[in-house]
C-alpha positions in Angstrom: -14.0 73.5 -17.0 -12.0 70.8 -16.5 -9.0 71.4 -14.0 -4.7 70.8 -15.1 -3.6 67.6 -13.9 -0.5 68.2 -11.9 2.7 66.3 -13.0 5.5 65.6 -10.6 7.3 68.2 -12.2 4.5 70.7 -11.8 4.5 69.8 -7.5 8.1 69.6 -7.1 8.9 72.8 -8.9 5.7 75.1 -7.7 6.7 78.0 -5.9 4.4 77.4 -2.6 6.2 78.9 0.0 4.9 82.5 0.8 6.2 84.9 3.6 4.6 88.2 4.6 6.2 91.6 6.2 4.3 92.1 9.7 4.7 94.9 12.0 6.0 93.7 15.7 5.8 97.0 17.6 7.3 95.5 20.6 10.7 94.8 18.8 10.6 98.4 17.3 10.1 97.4 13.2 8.9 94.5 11.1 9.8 90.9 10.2 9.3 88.8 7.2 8.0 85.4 8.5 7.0 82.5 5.8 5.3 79.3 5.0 6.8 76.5 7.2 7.8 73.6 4.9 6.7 70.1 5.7 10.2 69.3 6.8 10.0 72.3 8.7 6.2 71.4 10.6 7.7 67.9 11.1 10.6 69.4 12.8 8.5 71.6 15.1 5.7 68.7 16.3 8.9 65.9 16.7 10.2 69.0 19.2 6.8 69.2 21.1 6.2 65.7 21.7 8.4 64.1 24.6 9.0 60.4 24.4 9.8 57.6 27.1 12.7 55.0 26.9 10.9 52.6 24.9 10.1 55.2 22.1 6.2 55.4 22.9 4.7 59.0 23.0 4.3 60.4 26.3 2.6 63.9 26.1 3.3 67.2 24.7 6.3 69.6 25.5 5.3 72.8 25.3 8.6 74.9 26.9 10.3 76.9 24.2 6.8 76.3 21.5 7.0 79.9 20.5 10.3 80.5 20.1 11.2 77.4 17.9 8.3 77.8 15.7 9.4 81.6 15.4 13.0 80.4 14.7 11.6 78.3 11.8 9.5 81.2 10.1 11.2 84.6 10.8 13.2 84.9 7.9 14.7 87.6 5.8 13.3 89.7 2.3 14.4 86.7 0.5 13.2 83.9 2.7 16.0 82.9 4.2 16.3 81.7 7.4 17.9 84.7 9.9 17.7 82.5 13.2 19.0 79.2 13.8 18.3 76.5 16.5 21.0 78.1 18.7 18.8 81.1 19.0 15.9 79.1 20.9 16.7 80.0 24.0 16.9 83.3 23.5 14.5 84.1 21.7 12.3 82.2 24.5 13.3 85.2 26.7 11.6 87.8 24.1 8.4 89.8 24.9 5.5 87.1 25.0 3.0 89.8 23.3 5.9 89.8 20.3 6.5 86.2 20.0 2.6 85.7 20.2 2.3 88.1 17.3 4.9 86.5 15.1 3.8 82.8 16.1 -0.4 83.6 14.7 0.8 85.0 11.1 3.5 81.9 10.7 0.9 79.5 11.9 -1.7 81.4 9.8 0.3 81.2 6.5 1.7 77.6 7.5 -2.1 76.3 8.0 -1.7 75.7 11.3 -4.7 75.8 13.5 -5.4 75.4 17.3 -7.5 72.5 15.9 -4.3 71.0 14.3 -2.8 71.4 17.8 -5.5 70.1 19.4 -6.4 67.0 16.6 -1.7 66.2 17.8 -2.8 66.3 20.9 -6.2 63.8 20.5 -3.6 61.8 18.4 -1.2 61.5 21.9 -3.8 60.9 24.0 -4.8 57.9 21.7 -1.5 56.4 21.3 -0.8 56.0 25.4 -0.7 53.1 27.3 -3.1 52.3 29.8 -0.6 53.8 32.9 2.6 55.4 31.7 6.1 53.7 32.3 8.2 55.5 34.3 11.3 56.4 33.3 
């Protein structure tokens, strides 16, 4: 049987962004987290990757990894955001066993893989110069 070709209007108004209720003992309850958006996955590898003066792609920044991606998928019943990019810092200084938990279910429902992380980093390594400028 023959599959429906999708429209534009089919893509565009598809509900594909899913979020889950998971338990975080450590925080003392649950959280919703969600589907990162492609805007959203953009956001959080341009974050991760530092850059030198000349715009070339110098390595991966890792500081704060956890907390920004668990600022982009912790959201409320509705799917609301309930952090914003203020709340990186602070959440950086959270239980690592909590953000840990909350970072494998978004990356799980966002399709993100440690061989997506890896295949970024593969993708770096590829686009350096021979010896890095420095800056």
């Amino acid at each position: 049987m023959a599959k429906k070709q999708l429209t534009k209007d089919d893509i565009l108004s598809a509900n594909d962004i899913y979020k889950e209720e998971i338990d975080v003992p450590e925080w003392g309850g649950t959280v919703f987290v969600k589907t990162l958006s492609g805007e959203e996955r953009d956001k959080l590898e341009a974050s991760i990757i530092s850059f030198g003066p000349s715009g070339q792609a110098r390595g991966m920044r890792t500081d704060k990894l956890r907390s920004t991606l668990a600022v982009l998928g912790i959201c409320d019943k509705d799917g609301n955001p309930i952090f914003a990019e203020k709340d990186i810092p602070a959440l950086a200084k959270k239980s690592a066993s909590a953000l840990d938990r909350v970072v494998v279910a978004i990356q799980r429902l966002a399709g993100m893989s440690p061989a997506d992380v890896d295949s970024l980093i593969g993708e770096l390594k590829n686009d350096q110069p021979a010896a890095l400028p420095s800056d």
